[in-house]
Every structure is written in structure tokens, then in C-alpha cells.
N, C-alpha and C positions, 0 to 999 in steps of 0.2 A: 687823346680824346678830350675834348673840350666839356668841363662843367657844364652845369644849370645853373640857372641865372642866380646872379649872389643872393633876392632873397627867398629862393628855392632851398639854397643853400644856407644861410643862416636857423632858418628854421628846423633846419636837420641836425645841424649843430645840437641847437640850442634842445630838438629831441634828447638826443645822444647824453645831455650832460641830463638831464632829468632822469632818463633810464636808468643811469650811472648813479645820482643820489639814490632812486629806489632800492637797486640792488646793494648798496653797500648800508642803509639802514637796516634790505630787511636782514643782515648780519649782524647787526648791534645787539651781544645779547638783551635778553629782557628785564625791566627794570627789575629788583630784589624788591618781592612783596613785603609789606610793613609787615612785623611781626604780630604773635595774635593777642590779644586783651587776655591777661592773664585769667584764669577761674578766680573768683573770687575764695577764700578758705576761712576757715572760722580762723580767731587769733585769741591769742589768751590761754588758761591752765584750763584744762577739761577733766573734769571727774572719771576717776576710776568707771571702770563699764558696770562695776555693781555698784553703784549710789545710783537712788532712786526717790522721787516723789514721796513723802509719807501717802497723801491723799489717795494716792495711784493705786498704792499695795489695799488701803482701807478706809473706803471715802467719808466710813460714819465716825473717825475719829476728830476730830475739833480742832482747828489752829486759830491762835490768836499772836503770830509772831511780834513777838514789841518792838525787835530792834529794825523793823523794813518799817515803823513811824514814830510819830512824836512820843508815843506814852513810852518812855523806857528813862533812864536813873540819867541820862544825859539829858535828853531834850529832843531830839530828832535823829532824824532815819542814821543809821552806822552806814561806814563804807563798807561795802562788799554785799550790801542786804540790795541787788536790784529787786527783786519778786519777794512776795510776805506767803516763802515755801518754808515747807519742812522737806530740808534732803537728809539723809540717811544713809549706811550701806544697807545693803539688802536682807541680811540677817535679824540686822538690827531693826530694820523694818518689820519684817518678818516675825519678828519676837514680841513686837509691838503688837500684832494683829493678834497676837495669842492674849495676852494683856486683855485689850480691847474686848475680848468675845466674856473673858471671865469678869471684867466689870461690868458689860452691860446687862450679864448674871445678876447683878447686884444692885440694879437699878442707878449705873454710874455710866460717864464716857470718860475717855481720858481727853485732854483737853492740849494741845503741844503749845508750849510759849518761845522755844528756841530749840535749835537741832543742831545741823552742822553750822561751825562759824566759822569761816574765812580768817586765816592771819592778820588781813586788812583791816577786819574790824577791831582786834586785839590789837593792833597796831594803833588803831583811832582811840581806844579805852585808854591806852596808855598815853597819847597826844591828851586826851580829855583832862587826864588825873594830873596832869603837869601845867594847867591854869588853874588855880585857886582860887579866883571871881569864876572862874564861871562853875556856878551851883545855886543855877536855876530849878533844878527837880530836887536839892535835899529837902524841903521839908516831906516830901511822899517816902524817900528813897533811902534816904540815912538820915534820921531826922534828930539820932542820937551821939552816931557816929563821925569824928571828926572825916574829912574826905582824904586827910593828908592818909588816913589809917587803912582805906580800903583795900590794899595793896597787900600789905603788911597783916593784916585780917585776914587774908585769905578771901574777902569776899568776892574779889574781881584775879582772876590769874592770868599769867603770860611765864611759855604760850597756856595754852587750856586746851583740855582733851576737847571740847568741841569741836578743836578744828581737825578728830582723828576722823569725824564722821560716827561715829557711835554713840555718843553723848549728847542728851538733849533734857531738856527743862520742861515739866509739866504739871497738870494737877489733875479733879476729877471733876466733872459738873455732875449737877442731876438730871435725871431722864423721867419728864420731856424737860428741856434744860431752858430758863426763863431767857428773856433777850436781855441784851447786856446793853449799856448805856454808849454813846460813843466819847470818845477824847475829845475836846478841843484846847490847843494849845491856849495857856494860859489861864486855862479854869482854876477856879481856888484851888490848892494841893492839901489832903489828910494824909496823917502819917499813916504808911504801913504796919504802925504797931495801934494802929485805932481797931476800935470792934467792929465788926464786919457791916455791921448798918450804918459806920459812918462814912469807914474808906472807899476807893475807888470802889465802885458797882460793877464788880465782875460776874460773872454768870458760873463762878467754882462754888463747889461747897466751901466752907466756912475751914480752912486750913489755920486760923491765928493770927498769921497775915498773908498782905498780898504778895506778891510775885517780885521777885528781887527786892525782898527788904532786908537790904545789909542792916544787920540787928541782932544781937544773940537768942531777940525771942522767936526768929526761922530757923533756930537750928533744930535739925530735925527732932530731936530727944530733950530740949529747954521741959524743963520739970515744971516750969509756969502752963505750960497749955495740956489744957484740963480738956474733961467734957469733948462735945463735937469734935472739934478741931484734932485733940489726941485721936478718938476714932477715926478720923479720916486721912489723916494722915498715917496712924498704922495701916490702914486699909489700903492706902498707894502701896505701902512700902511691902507689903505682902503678895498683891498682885503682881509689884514687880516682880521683888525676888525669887518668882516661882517663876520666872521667864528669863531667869541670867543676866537679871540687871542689879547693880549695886549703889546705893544710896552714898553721898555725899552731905556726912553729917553736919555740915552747919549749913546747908541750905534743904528743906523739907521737900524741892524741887526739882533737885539737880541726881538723874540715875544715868551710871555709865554701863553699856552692854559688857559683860567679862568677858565674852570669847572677840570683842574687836578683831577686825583683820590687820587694821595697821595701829597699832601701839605703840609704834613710834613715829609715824610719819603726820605732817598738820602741813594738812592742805592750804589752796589760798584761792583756789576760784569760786567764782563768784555762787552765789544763792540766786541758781536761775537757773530753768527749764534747759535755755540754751547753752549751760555747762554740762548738761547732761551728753552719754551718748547714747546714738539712738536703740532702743530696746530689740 
């Protein structure tokens, strides 16, 4: 039998080889989808599930953290201080809030200047204390005390129970508690061992001196402070230790909770909400 005309026939071909592409693509398997965008995940050391806000557990108690800005014995913010918190374990919070209800008994708040500290920042104290020009804040801070000696005194430690989470630096204000002046860096500095109408304008009662004055006249029981300041400073030192905190004799400031959870472990995440886990 005789063909159709050649271009009858080429066109049929040329079907044949298209049909032929279709079918053999539609075999190819299919391409491998791109994988998916990871989740994002927090990164970094995260606090035990009990460390908590101070303010959370007891909003009427007072923060004034020094070391998240410039007012502190170096000059500016520490590493590890992102947020100006008071973290805590929960205990220790907790023991706080007992504190707090029997001060404001008394016509007092307690006032928090430091709480937990991150290894980082003891880490930066210790970079601090190894330049010797830089001691821009002694005359406030150690205005007596060589800096090479801070160490060696005791006034600054590594590591330091801070970073267990139970140990924290405070004082008491009065209620209603006056407003307090702000910082600015490079304002004239008075020594911490000046009388209380001269040195920095804190809104505490009258403790002798201010807050971190490496000096033996903050240590808690110095026989020179008389009058006010002895009263108010026994009066910390009583409301705490009726809540399981024990005083750190040469700083009138510094009380560690006794029943801590971790007594031997010193944390390093950060001073921030979002080291916290969620409640």
C-alpha cells in the first residue's frame, strides 16, 4: 500500500517524536523540593526554670541596678547587664517579698542595686582592675583605696556568689520615698565616704555611705557609724536575717539567701527577660 503524501507524512512524524518527549518527561521523577527554613531557636545560656523577675514576684519593691549604666565604680554599663533587672531564684525572690511586707511595717522599701551577675560581668571587673589609667569613677568609688588593692580587699570578688543567683545588693528608702536625681556622665564625683547631703543624691535612707564604696567605713559593723545610719543599717540587717539572708561584713549591702539552690554553680546568661523561661 502506498503512503500519504510526504507532507502528510512528516507531520506525523514529527507528532510521534512530541508524543514521545511528553511521555518520557512525564517519567522524570520530580524535582527534590528545597528543604524548609529552619525554625528559628533562642541561642545562648538560659536560666534555670526557677529564676525570676524581682519586680514580677513584688512590684512595690525598688530597683536601681547600677551596673546596666554609667553610675557604677567603672564608668559604664558591664557586659552581661542587657536589661536594668533584678533576676533571682524564686526562693530567694520569695524571701524578698517577706522582707519587703515587714519593712513597709516600718515605714521602709527595700530598694535592689544588684542581684544576679553573669560570669561576663566578673569577667569585665577583672579586664577593668588590670588597666590602671583607667580610674575615671575613683574619686566616688575608692577615693581612699589604692585600685591595685580592690581585689586583694575583698571589695570586688571572682567568681562571686552573684552569679549563684541568690545574692543581691540593696538598701531601704523612705515611704513615700523622695525622687532621686539622675547621673550624667561626667558630673563632678563626691566621695562615698562624704555625709549624705553631699554625695551622690540617692533616694536611701542615710546608711554612712553610698552604694559600692570600697572603704572600710561600709563595712557593715565600722565602729565610726554612729547615729542614723548605725540604726538603719541594723534595721536591714534584721529584716533580713529573719528571712534566711546573711549579711557580708565589709559591705553594709551585700546579703546572700542561706538555703540557695545552687551553691556551687555561677551562671553566665545574660540579665534579660529573654534568659528567662517562660513561666
Amino acid at each position: 500500500m502506498r503512503s500519504g503524501p510526504p507532507s502528510i507524512a512528516r507531520r506525523l512524524a514529527a507528532l510521534a517524536v512530541v508524543a514521545a518527549a511528553l511521555v518520557a518527561g512525564c517519567q522524570r521523577p520530580a524535582p527534590t523540593p528545597p528543604p524548609p527554613t529552619p525554625t528559628p531557636s533562642a541561642t545562648g545560656p538560659r536560666a534555670p526554670a526557677d529564676f525570676v523577675v524581682l519586680t514580677d514576684v513584688d512590684p512595690s519593691i525598688r530597683a536601681d541596678i547600677r551596673y546596666a549604666g554609667p553610675h557604677n565604680f567603672v564608668g559604664r554599663p558591664i557586659a552581661g547587664y542587657a536589661e536594668p533587672l533584678c533576676l533571682l531564684t524564686r526562693g530567694a525572690a520569695d524571701a524578698l517579698r517577706r522582707v519587703q511586707a515587714a519593712a513597709l511595717a516600718q515605714g521602709r522599701s527595700l530598694k535592689v542595686y544588684d542581684c544576679y551577675r553573669p560570669r561576663r560581668a566578673v569577667d569585665d571587673f577583672v579586664t577593668w582592675a588590670k588597666q590602671p589609667g583607667e580610674q575615671r569613677m575613683k574619686a566616688e568609688f575608692y577615693p581612699t583605696v589604692p585600685k591595685s588593692r580592690l581585689f586583694a580587699d575583698g571589695y570586688i570578688g571572682a567568681p562571686t556568689a552573684h552569679s549563684r543567683g541568690s545574692t543581691l545588693d540593696l538598701t531601704l528608702v523612705p515611704v513615700p520615698t523622695p525622687a532621686q536625681p539622675g547621673y550624667s556622665p561626667g558630673q563632678p564625683l563626691v566621695a562615698c565616704t562624704a555625709p549624705a547631703d553631699r554625695r551622690f543624691g540617692d533616694d536611701s535612707v542615710d546608711m554612712g555611705t553610698g552604694f559600692d564604696c570600697f572603704d572600710p567605713l561600709a563595712h557593715t559593723d565600722d565602729p565610726r557609724v554612729t547615729g542614723t545610719p548605725r540604726v538603719e543599717r541594723d534595721r536591714l540587717r534584721r529584716l533580713m536575717t529573719a528571712q534566711g539572708f546573711e549579711n557580708y561584713p565589709r559591705e553594709w549591702w551585700h546579703y546572700r539567701w542561706t538555703t540557695e539552690p545552687y551553691p556551687e554553680t555561677y551562671f553566665d546568661f545574660p540579665v534579660a527577660r529573654s534568659a528567662l523561661r517562660p513561666g
